[in-house]
C-alpha positions in Angstrom: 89.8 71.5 76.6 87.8 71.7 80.1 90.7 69.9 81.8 93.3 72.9 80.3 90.5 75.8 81.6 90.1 74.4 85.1 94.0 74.7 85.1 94.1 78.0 83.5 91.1 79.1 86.7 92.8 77.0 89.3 96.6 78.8 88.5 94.9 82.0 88.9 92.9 80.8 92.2 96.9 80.9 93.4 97.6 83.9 92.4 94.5 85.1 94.4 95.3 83.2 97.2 99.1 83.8 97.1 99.7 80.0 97.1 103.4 80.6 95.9 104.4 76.8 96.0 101.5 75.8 93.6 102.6 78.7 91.1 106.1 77.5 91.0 104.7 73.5 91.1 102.5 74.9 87.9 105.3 76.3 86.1 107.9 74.9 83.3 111.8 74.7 84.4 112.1 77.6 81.8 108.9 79.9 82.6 109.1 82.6 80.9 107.3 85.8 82.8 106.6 89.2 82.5 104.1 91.7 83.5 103.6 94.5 80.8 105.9 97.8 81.5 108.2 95.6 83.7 111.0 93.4 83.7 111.2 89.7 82.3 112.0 86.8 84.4 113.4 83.9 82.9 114.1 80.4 84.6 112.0 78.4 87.9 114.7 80.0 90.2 114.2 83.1 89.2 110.3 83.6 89.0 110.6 81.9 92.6 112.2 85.2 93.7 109.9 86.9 91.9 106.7 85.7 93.9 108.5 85.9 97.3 109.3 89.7 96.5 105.7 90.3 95.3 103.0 92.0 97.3 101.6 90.1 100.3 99.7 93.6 102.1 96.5 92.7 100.1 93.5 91.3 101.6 90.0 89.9 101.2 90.6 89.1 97.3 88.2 88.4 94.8 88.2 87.0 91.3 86.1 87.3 88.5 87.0 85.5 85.4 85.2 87.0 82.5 86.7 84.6 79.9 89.2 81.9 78.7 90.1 81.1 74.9 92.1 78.5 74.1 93.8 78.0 70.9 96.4 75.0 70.0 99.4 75.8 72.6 98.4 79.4 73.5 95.3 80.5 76.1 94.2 84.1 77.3 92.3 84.6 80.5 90.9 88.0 81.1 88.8 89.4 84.2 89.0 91.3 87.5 90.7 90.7 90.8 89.4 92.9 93.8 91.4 93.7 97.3 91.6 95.4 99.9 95.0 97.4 99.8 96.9 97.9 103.4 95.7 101.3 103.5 92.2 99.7 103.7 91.3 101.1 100.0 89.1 98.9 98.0 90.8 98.3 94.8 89.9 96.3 91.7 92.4 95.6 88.9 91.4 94.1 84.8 93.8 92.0 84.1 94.4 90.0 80.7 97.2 86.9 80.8 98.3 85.3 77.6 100.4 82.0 78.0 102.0 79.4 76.5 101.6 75.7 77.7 103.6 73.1 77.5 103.2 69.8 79.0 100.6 70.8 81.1 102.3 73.5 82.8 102.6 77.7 82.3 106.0 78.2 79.8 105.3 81.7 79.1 103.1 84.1 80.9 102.4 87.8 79.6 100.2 89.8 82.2 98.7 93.3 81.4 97.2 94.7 84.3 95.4 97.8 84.6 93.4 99.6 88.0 90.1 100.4 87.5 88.3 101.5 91.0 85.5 99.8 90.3 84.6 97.4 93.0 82.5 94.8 91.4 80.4 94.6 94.7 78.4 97.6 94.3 
């Protein structure tokens, strides 16, 4: 169970990071991905295009995972993430991702994401 949480922190120390190969190298052949109120992406090749069309104008990111539950194949990781947008606006997003996992990779990722302006550093 600690060995599936330090996955479930490290694949959203990627996201964070924008480390684009190491979300694709943590992903199924058939990842299954979709962000609430957007579209689905199905297959490796296509979440690839995906990532390289995401974001990228963000800076000084921070994390703060409030939780991880694990149950049989399924996990849910819920928290904040904090940037700096290119405007220079401090921004700070919840998020809560639900998966599937399958051999040790991400076959199905649900994020719901929803801006708060609340920087957790005041």
């Amino acid at each position: 169970m600690n060995d599936t949480k330090t996955f479930l922190r490290e694949f959203n120390e990627y996201w964070v990071r924008e480390d684009k190969p190491a979300i694709v190298e943590t992903v199924t052949d058939d990842i299954r991905f979709s962000m609430a109120g957007g579209q689905a992406v199905s297959g490796k090749s296509d979440f690839r295009v995906f990532l390289e069309n995401m974001g990228g104008d963000a800076t000084d990111m921070d994390l703060d995972i409030a939780n991880i539950i694990l149950e049989g194949d399924r996990a849910a990781v819920n928290g904040e993430i904090a940037m700096t947008d290119k405007d220079g606006q401090r921004r700070v997003y919840a998020f809560c991702d639900i998966y599937r996992l399958e051999g040790g990779k991400v076959a199905e990722l649900t994020a719901y994401v929803q801006e708060i302006n609340k920087d957790p550093r005041d």
